[in-house]
LOGUMAR-687576 format. One line per field, with one value per residue (C-alpha): residue number from 1; residue in one letter; x, y, z. Coordinates in steps of 0.1 Angstrom, whole numbers, m for minus. Layout:
<nodes>
n <- (NUM_...)
res <- (A_...)
xx <- (X_...)
yy <- (Y_...)
zz <- (Z_...)
</nodes>
This chain:
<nodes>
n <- (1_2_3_4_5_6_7_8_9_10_11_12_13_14_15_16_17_18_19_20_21_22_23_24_25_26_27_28_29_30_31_32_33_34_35_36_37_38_39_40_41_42_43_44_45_46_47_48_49_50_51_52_53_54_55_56_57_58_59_60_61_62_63_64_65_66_67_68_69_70_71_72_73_74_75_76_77_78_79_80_81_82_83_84_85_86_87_88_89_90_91_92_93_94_95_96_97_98_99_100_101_102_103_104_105_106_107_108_109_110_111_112_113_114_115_116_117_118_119_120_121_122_123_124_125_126_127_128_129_130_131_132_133_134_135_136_137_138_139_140_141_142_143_144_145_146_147_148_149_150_151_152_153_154_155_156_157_158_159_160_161_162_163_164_165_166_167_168_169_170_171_172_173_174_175_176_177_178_179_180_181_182_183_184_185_186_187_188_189_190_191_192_193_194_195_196_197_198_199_200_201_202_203_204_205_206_207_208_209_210_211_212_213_214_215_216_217_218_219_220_221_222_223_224_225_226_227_228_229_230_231_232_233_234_235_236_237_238_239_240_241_242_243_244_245_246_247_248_249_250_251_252_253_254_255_256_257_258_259_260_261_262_263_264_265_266_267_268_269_270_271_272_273_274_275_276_277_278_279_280_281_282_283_284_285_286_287_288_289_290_291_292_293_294_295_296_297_298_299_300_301_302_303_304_305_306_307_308_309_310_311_312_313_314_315_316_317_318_319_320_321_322_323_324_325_326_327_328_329_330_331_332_333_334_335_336_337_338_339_340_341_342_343_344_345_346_347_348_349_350_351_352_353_354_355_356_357_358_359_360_361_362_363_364_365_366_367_368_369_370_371_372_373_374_375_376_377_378_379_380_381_382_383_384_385_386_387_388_389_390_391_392_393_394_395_396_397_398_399_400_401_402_403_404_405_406_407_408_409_410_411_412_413_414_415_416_417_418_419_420_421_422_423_424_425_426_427_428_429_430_431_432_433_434_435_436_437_438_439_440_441_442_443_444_445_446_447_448_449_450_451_452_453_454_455_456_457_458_459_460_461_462_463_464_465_466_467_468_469_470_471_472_473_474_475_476_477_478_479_480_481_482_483_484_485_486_487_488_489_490_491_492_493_494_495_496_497_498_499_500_501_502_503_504_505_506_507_508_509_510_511_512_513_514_515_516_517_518_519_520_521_522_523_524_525_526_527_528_529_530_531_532_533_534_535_536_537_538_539_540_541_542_543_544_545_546_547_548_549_550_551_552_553_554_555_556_557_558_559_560_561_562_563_564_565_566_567_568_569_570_571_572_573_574_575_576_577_578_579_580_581_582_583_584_585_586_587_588_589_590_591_592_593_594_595_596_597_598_599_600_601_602_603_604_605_606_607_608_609_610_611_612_613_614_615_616_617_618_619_620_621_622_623_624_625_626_627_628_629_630_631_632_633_634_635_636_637_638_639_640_641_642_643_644_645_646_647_648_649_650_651_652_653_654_655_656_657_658_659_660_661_662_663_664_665_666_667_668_669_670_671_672_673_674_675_676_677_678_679_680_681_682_683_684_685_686_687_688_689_690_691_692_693_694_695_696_697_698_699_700_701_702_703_704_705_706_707_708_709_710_711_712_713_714_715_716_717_718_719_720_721_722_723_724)
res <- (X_X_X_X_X_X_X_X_X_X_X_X_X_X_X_X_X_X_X_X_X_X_X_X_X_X_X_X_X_X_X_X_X_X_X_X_X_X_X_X_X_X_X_X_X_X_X_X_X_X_X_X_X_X_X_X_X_X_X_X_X_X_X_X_X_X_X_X_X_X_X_X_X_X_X_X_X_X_X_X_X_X_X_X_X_X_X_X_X_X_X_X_X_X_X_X_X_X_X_X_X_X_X_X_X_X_X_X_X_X_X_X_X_X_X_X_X_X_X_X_X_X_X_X_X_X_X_X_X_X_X_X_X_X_X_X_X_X_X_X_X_X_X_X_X_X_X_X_X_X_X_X_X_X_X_X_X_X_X_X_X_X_X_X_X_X_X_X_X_X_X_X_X_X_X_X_X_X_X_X_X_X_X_X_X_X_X_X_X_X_X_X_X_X_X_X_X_X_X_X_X_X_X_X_X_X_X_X_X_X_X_X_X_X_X_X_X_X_X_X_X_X_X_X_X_X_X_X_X_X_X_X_X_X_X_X_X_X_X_X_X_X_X_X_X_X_X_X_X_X_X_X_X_X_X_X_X_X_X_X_X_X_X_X_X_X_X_X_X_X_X_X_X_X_X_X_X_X_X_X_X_X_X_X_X_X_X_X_X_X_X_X_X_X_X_X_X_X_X_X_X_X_X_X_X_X_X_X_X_X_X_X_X_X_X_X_X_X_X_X_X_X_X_X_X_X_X_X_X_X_X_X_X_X_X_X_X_X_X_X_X_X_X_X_X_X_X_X_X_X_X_X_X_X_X_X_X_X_X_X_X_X_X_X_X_X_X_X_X_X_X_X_X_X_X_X_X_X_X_X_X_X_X_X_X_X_X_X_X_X_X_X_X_X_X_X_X_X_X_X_X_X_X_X_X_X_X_X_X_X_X_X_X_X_X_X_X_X_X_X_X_X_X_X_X_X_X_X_X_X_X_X_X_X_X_X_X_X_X_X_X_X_X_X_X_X_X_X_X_X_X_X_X_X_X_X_X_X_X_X_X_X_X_X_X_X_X_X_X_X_X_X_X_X_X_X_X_X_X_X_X_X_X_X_X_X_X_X_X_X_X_X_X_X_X_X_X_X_X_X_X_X_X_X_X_X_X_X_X_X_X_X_X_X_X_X_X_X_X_X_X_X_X_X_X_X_X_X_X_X_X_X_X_X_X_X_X_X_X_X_X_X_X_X_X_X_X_X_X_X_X_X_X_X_X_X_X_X_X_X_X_X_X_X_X_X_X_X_X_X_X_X_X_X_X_X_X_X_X_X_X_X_X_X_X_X_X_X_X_X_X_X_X_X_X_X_X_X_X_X_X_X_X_X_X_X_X_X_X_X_X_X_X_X_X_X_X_X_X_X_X_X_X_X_X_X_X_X_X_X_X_X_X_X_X_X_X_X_X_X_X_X_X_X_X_X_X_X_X_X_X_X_X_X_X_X_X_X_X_X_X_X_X_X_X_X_X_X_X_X_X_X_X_X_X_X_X_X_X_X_X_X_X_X_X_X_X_X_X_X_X_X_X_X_X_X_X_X_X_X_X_X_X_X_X_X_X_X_X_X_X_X_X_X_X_X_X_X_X_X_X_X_X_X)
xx <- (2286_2314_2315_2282_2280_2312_2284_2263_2238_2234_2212_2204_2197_2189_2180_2190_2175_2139_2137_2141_2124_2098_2073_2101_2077_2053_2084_2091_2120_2106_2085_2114_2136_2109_2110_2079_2094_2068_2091_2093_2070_2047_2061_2034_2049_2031_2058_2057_2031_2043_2062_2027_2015_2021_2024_2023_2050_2026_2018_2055_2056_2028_2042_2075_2055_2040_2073_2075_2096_2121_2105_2089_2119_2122_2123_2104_2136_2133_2127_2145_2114_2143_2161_2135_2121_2153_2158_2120_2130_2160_2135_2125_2092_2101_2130_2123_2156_2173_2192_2223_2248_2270_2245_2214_2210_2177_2162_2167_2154_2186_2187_2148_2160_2189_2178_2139_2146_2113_2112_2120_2109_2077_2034_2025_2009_1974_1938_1903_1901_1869_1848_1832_1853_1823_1819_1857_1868_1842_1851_1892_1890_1858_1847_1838_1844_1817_1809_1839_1865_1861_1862_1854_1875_1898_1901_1919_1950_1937_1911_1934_1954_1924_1911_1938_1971_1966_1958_1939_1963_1939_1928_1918_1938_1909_1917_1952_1947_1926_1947_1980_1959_1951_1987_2000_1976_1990_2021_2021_1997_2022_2055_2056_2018_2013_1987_1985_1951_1969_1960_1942_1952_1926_1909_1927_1956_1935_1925_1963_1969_1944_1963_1999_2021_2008_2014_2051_2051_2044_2070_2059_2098_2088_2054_2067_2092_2062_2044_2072_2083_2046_2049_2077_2066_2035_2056_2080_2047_2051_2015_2023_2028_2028_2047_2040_2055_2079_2101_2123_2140_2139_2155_2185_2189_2205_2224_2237_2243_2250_2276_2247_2225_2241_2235_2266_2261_2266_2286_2301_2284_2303_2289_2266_2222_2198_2184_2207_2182_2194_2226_2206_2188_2195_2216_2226_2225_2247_2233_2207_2199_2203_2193_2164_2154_2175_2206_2201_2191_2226_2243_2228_2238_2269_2274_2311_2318_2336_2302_2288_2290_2278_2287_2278_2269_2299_2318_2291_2292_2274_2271_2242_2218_2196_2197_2165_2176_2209_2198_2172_2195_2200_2167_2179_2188_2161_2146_2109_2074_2068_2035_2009_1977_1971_2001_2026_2061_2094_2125_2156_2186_2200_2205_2221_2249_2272_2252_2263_2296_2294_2303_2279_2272_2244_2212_2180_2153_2123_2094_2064_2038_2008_2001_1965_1939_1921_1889_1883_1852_1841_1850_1868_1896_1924_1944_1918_1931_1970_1977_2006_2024_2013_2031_2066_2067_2061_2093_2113_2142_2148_2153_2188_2207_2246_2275_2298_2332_2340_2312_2327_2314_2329_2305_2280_2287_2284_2256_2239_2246_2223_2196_2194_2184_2218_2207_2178_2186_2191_2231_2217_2183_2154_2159_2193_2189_2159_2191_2215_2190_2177_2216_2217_2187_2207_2236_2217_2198_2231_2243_2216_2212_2248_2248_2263_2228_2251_2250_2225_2199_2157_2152_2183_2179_2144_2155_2176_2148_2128_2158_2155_2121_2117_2146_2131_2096_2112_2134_2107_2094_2126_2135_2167_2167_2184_2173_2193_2168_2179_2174_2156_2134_2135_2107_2081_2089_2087_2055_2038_2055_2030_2000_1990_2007_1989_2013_1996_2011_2013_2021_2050_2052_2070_2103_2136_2159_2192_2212_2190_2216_2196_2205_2213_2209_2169_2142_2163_2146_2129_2111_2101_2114_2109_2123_2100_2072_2069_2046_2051_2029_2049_2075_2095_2125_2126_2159_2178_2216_2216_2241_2229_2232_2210_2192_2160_2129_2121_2083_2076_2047_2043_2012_2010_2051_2063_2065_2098_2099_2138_2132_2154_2185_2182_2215_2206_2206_2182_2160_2149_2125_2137_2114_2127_2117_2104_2137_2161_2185_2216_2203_2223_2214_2216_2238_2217_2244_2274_2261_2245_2260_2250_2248_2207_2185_2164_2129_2104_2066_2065_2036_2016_2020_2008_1975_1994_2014_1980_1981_2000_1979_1989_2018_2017_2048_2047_2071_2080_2097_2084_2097_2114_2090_2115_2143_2145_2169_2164_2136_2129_2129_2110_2123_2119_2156_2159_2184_2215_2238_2233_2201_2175_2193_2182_2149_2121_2140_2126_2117_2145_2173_2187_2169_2131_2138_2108_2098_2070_2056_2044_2020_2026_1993_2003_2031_2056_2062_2047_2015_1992_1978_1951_1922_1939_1941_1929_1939_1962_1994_1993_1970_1995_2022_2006_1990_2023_2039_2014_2018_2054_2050_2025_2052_2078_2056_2041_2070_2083_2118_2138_2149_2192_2193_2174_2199_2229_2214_2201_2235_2254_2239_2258_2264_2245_2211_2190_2171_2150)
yy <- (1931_1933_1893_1891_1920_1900_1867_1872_1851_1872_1897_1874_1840_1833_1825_1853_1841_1823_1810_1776_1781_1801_1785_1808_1822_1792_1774_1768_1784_1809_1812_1801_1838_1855_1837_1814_1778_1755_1725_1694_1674_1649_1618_1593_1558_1528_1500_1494_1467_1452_1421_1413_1393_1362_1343_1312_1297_1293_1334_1340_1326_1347_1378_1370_1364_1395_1414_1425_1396_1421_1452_1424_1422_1455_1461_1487_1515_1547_1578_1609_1638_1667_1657_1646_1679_1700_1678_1688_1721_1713_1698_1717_1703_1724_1701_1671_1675_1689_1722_1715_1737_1711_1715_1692_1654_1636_1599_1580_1551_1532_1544_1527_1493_1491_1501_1486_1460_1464_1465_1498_1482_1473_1482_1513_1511_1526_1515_1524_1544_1534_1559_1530_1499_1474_1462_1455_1445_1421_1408_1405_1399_1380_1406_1442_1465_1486_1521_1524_1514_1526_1559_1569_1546_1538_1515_1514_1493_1482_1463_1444_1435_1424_1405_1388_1392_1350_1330_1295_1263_1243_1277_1271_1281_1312_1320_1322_1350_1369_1372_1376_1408_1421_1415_1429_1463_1466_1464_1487_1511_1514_1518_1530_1546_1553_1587_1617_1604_1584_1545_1542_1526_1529_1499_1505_1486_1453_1447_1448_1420_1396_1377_1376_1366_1396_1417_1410_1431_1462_1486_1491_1508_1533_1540_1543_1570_1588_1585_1597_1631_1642_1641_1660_1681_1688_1692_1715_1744_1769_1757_1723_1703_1665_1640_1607_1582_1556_1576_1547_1554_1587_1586_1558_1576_1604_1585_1568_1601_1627_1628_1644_1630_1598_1570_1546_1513_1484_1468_1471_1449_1413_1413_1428_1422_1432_1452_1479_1494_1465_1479_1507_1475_1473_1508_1523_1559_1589_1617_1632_1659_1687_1674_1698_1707_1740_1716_1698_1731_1743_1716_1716_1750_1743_1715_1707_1681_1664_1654_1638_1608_1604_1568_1549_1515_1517_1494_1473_1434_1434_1398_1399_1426_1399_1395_1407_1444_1446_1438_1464_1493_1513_1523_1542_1569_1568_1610_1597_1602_1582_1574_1562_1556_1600_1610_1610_1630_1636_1612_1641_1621_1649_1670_1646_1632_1633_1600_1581_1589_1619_1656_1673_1701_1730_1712_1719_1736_1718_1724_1742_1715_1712_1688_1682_1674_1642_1632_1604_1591_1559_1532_1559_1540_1568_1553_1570_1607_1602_1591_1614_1602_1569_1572_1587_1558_1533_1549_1550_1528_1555_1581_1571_1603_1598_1624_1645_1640_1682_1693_1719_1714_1750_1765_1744_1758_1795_1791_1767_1794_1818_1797_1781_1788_1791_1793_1785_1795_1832_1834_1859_1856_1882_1897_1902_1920_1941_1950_1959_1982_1998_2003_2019_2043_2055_2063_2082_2103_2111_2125_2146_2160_2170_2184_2218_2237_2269_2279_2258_2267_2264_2235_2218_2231_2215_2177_2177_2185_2159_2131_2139_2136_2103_2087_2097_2082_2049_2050_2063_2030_2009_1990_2007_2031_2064_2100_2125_2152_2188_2224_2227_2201_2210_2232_2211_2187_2208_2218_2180_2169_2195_2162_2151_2117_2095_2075_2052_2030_1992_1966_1950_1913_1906_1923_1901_1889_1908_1881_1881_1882_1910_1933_1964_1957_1964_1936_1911_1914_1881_1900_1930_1951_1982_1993_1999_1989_2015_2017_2044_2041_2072_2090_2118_2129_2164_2183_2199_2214_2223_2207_2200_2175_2145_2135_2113_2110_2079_2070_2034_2015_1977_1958_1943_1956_1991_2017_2038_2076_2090_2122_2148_2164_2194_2210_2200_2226_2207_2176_2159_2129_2107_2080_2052_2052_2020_2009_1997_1972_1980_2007_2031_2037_2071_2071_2091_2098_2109_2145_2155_2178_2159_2122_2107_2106_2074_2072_2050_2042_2011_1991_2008_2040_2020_2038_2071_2067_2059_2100_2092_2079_2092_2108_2130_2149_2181_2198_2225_2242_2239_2258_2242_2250_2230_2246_2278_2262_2270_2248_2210_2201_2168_2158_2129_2125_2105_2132_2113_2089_2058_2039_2054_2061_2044_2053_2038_2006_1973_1957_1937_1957_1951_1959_1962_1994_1992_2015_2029_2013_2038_2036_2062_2058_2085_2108_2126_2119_2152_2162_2173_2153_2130_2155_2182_2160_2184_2222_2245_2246_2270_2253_2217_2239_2249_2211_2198_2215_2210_2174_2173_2191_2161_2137_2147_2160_2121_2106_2091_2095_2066_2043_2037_2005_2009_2042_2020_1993_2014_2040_2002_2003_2031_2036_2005_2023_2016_2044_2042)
zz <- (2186_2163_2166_2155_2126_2115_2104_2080_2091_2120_2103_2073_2076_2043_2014_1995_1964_1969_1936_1953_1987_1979_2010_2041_2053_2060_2072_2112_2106_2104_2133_2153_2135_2153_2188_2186_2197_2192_2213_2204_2185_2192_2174_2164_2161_2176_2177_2215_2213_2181_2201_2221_2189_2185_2150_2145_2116_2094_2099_2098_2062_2051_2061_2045_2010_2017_2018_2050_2069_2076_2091_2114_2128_2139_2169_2192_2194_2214_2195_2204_2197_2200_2172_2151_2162_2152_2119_2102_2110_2084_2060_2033_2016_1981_1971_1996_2015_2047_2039_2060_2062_2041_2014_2009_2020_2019_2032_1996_1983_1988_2026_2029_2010_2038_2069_2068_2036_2019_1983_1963_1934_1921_1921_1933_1964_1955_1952_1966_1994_2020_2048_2063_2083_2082_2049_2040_2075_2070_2041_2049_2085_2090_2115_2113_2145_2164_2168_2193_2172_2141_2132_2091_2072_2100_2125_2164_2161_2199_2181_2157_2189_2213_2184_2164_2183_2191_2163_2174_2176_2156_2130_2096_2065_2063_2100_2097_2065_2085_2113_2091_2074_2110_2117_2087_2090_2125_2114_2085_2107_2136_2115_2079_2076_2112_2115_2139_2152_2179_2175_2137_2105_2078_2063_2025_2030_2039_2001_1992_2015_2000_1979_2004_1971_1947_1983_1979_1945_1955_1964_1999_2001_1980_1997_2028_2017_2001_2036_2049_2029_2030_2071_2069_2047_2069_2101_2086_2086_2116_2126_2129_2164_2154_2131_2117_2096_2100_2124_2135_2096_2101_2134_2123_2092_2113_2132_2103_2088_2110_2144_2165_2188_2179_2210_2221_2217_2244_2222_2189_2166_2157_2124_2103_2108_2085_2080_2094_2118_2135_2140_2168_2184_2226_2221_2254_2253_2265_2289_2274_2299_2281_2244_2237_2208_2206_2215_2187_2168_2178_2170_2132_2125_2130_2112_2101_2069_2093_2114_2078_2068_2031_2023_2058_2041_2024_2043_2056_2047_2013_2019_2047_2020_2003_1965_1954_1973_1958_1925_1928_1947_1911_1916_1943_1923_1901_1899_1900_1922_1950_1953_1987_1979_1978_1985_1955_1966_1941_1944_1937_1945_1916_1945_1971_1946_1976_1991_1960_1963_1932_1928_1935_1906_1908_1904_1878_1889_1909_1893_1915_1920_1949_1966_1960_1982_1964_1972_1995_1987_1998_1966_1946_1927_1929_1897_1877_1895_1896_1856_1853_1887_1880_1848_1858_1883_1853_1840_1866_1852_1826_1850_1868_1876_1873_1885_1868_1870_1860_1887_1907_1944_1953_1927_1941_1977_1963_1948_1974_2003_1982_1976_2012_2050_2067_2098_2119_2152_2159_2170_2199_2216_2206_2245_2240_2209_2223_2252_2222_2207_2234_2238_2210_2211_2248_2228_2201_2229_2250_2217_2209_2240_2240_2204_2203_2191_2186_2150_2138_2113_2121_2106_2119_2156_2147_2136_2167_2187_2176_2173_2212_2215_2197_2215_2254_2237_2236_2264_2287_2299_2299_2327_2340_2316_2311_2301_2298_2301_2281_2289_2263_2269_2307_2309_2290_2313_2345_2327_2324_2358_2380_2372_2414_2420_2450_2471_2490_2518_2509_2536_2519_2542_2567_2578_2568_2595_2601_2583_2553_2522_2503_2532_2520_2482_2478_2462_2443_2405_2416_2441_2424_2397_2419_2451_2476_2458_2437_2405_2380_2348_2330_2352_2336_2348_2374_2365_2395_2396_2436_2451_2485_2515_2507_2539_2525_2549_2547_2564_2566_2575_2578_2588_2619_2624_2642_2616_2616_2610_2608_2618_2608_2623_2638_2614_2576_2553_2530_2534_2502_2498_2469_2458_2432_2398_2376_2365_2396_2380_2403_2426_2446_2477_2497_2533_2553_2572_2552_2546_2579_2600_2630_2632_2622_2654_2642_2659_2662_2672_2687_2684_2712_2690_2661_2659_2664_2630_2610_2609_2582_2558_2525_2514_2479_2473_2448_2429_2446_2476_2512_2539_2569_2600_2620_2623_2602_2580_2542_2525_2522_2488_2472_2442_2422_2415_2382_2362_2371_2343_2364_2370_2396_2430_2461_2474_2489_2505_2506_2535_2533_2551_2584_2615_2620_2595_2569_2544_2524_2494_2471_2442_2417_2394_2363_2358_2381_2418_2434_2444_2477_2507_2498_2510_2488_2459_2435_2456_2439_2446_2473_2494_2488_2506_2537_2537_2534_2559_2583_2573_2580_2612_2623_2617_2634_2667_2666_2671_2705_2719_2707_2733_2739_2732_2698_2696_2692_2670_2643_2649_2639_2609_2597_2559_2555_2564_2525_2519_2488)
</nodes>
């Protein structure tokens, strides 16, 4: 505890100051604070049929002009859904970057150019947006799908792949379009744009692939980013289960990045491929066994600048990066809006300074901006609703952040920790701080109830009164749980605790074998949380001081087994019948025959007698004295003995002791463990006596002599007799 009161973090994750994250309390974070894991996500990524087409050279040429010759080359690569789980919930959709505990990194431009090698530079990637597949997939494609495939204005990649996966030896110039389009929406609709609905793409790309050479101007880089920090964005919300997006960057960003979850490769690489996704391609990786999401989780929030690696490219041969992206690779620092058709998202490499090998100084502000919700009407031009993104893209060259040579990183640190969510992962689960409370609320009872009241004034005798009252509330239905019960309080209790309890017999299974290994320790927890099968909805502790010999009567019934009665030795001053309450975590259980003057005489009805024992149909104990018709001694007492420090003491015992021993399963439907038989459920208490002890006289008159042999097995058992 001192450990833990020690960290910060403990009580207060963070931030401190929401002036920058000022969505917390929409963030999984969150959610996961307050013990609602959501697991890992459902990745969407449909690469695994990508190498199924088949393009003729003549294809392959297209889709280079179209600027995507490189992410062709990508291969289908395993996606790990734990860490890309436990890395959203590091993503922080109001600044567009993961709060480590280093401070902030993002996916950058220049991180998009090397690792897929699309352009960063260029068109927006915009235009009309389509709720019908028909018309343009007729006009592109030369075919329009039915009913089954298309879905609004998208269309199943399934049918792109049935349909144009093998273009025709002896194809046309116009065939060989069409299917490079199909190709290319498949391609871009299974990697960079691929969508939670499981196997779509929709139609709006096609128009940007008519003309293959303008294709190659856009910055599909750029759009793919956008694409990207939206689905992160959207993942990041506590109600979210799914991500999409090109998740193969994602995923070899981090390795790149970060010395978690990082695979092994089968070999190290003899020189460079691009682009550096390639570097991940036939990767062989370590035991994964454990790598859940809270592993990863773990391992994030306690991330040490040593796991980081800021500048991973920068010893990478330059040599293999092709011309046109290392002559556009300023742009990766370029503070601008990304823009996807709807989706426009802000470029802040100002706050990742560190990736371009800068100080890092205390960053400006982010202005507050929503993410609107444009209309996608079928043949609505969306240039004409995204002017002002559309125009801080235009000017994106006059937007390149630099460093600062005086930053102070340390200042940045301070004020970074104030701003940020430390921590995601509580350091101690939710159960084990219920424990430490409920720890705590013991600790305030025990030292109320021994509070010296002498001297103390009305009101103060009053607030000590009710400390104690508030503190057995909570403790009163706690699992192993312990009340010290006042004098004061003692005869308000004794006063509530006269309520009739029914115990009822259960049949509690079959009777374990003598070399069971619960014998002698009760139900394992497993099992049941109570002894004997009892079931208490409020039991309140009955006070005693007599110090007496503890002889419990234990009555036990099975069905289909030979029911046990120990009947009670003839020199006992008092008898009591102790029944377990509803907390046993480490019971103690009574020796029935350490305190006997006489050694136990243990009888029992065998099955013949069966019927005989069904006299004993119910068994409801009061509070209060009965006298002993047995034997003239003084009284047999029946308490529910619960006043003791330690948890409940042994009472009804499980069926699982050794010997055929079985005991009675009780059912205690209210309050206190006392009341009459069942046909006196509702008598005074006078009338309970005389039915009680006529009850008791029953018992022991019904049972047999007990024969030698089953004399000396149960006199074996000794001090390892469970009584409960």
């Amino acid at each position: 505890m001192e450990e833990i009161g020690m960290d910060p973090s403990a009580a207060n994750p963070g931030p401190i100051d929401h002036s920058v994250l000022y969505d917390q309390d929409k963030h999984v974070s969150s959610a996961v604070w307050d013990g609602q894991e959501r697991g890992a996500l459902r990745c969407h990524e449909h690469t695994s049929k990508l190498g199924e087409w088949r393009l003729t050279p003549k294809q392959i040429e297209l889709v280079e002009k179209a600027g995507f010759g490189y992410l062709r080359k990508i291969p289908a690569i395993s996606l790990d859904n734990p860490l890309i789980s436990a890395l959203v919930e590091r993503w922080r959709r109001e600044t567009n970057t993961f709060h480590f505990t280093v401070g902030e990194m993002t996916v950058t431009l220049q991180d998009v150019a090397f690792l897929l090698g699309l352009a960063i530079d260029g068109m927006p990637v915009i235009g009309i947006t389509y709720t019908t597949c028909g018309t343009v997939c007729e006009k592109y494609l030369g075919k329009a799908p039915d009913s089954t495939y298309a879905s609004g204005g998208m269309v199943k990649l399934s049918w792109l792949k049935e349909f144009f996966s093998q273009c025709p030896e002896n194809a046309t110039i116009e065939e060989i379009e069409r299917h490079t389009r199909a190709y290319l929406l498949y391609l871009v609709g299974s990697t960079i744009f691929s969508t939670t609905t499981g196997n779509k793409v929709p139609v709006m790309y096609l128009p940007l692939f008519e003309n293959f050479e303008n294709a190659g101007r856009y910055a599909w880089g750029a759009a793919a980013l956008a694409f990207l920090y939206r689905a992160l964005g959207n993942a990041s919300v506590r109600s979210q289960s799914t991500i999409c997006g090109c998740l193969t960057l994602l995923q070899c960003w981090s390795y790149y990045h970060l010395n978690i979850g990082r695979p092994k490769l089968n070999r190290d690489p003899i020189h460079e491929h691009f682009p550096f996704v390639l570097r991940w391609k036939g990767k062989q990786s370590g035991p994964t066994t454990n790598r859940d999401v809270v592993f990863y989780r773990k391992a994030l929030d306690s991330l040490e600048p040593c796991d980081v690696e800021w500048l991973p490219y920068k010893y990478m041969d330059s040599t293999v990066i092709p011309e046109e992206i290392r002559n556009s690779l300023v742009l990766g620092r370029s503070k601008t809006m990304l823009i996807c058709f709807d989706k426009a998202e802000r470029h802040l490499p100002n706050r990742v300074l560190r990736q371009y090998g800068m100080l890092q100084p205390i960053p400006e502000d982010v202005p507050q901006w929503v993410r609107k919700s444009r209309g996608v009407d079928g043949g609505v031009d969306l240039s004409g609703k995204m002017e002002s993104e559309l125009n801080e893209w235009a000017d994106r060259a006059l937007h390149i952040v630099d460093g600062d040579d005086d930053a102070d990183e340390n200042e940045y640190m301070v004020w970074y920790l104030r701003i940020t969510r430390k921590v995601v992962g509580r350091p101690i689960s939710l159960s084990s701080e219920f424990q430490r409370t409920i720890g705590g609320v013991r600790e305030i009872s025990y030292l109320a109830e021994t509070f010296p009241l002498k001297g103390l004034l009305p009101e103060q005798f009053e607030s000590i009164s009710r400390i104690r009252s508030i503190a057995q509330e909570c403790l009163r239905d706690q699992v192993g749980g312990t009340v010290v019960v006042s004098p004061i309080v003692g005869t308000e209790l004794g006063k509530r605790t006269r309520g009739k309890e029914r115990v009822r017999r259960k049949g509690t299974g079959k009777r374990r074998r003598s070399n069971d290994p619960m014998e002698g320790h009760g139900a394992s927890e497993d099992e049941s949380q109570y002894c004997g099968m009892v079931e208490v909805d409020q039991l309140h502790p009955h006070h005693t001081n007599d110090e007496v010999d503890h002889l419990p009567l234990c009555t036990t019934v099975l069905e289909g087994e030979a029911a046990l009665l120990l009947d009670t030795p003839n020199k006992v001053d008092d008898m009591q019948l102790h029944d377990a309450t509803d907390g046993i975590d480490a019971s103690h259980f009574c020796d029935p025959c350490n305190e006997a003057d006489n050694s136990n005489m243990l009888n029992s009805i065998g099955e013949s007698d069966l019927q005989t024992a069904k006299t004993v149909e119910e068994v409801i104990p009061q509070s209060f004295e009965l006298p002993d018709a047995t034997n003239g001694n003084t009284n047999l007492e029946i308490h529910n003995e619960t006043n003791k420090p330690e948890d409940s003491q042994g009472c009804n015992a499980t069926n699982g002791i050794n010997g055929p021993q079985t005991l009675v399963a009780t059912d205690v439907n209210k309050a206190q463990i006392h009341g009459a038989t069942d046909k006196v459920s509702e008598s005074q208490p006078s009338d309970a006596v005389h039915s009680d002890q006529q009850m008791v006289k029953e018992e022991v008159e019904v049972v047999p002599q007990l024969s030698h042999e089953n004399t000396e097995d149960l006199a074996q058992q000794g001090d390892n007799s469970v009584i409960a």
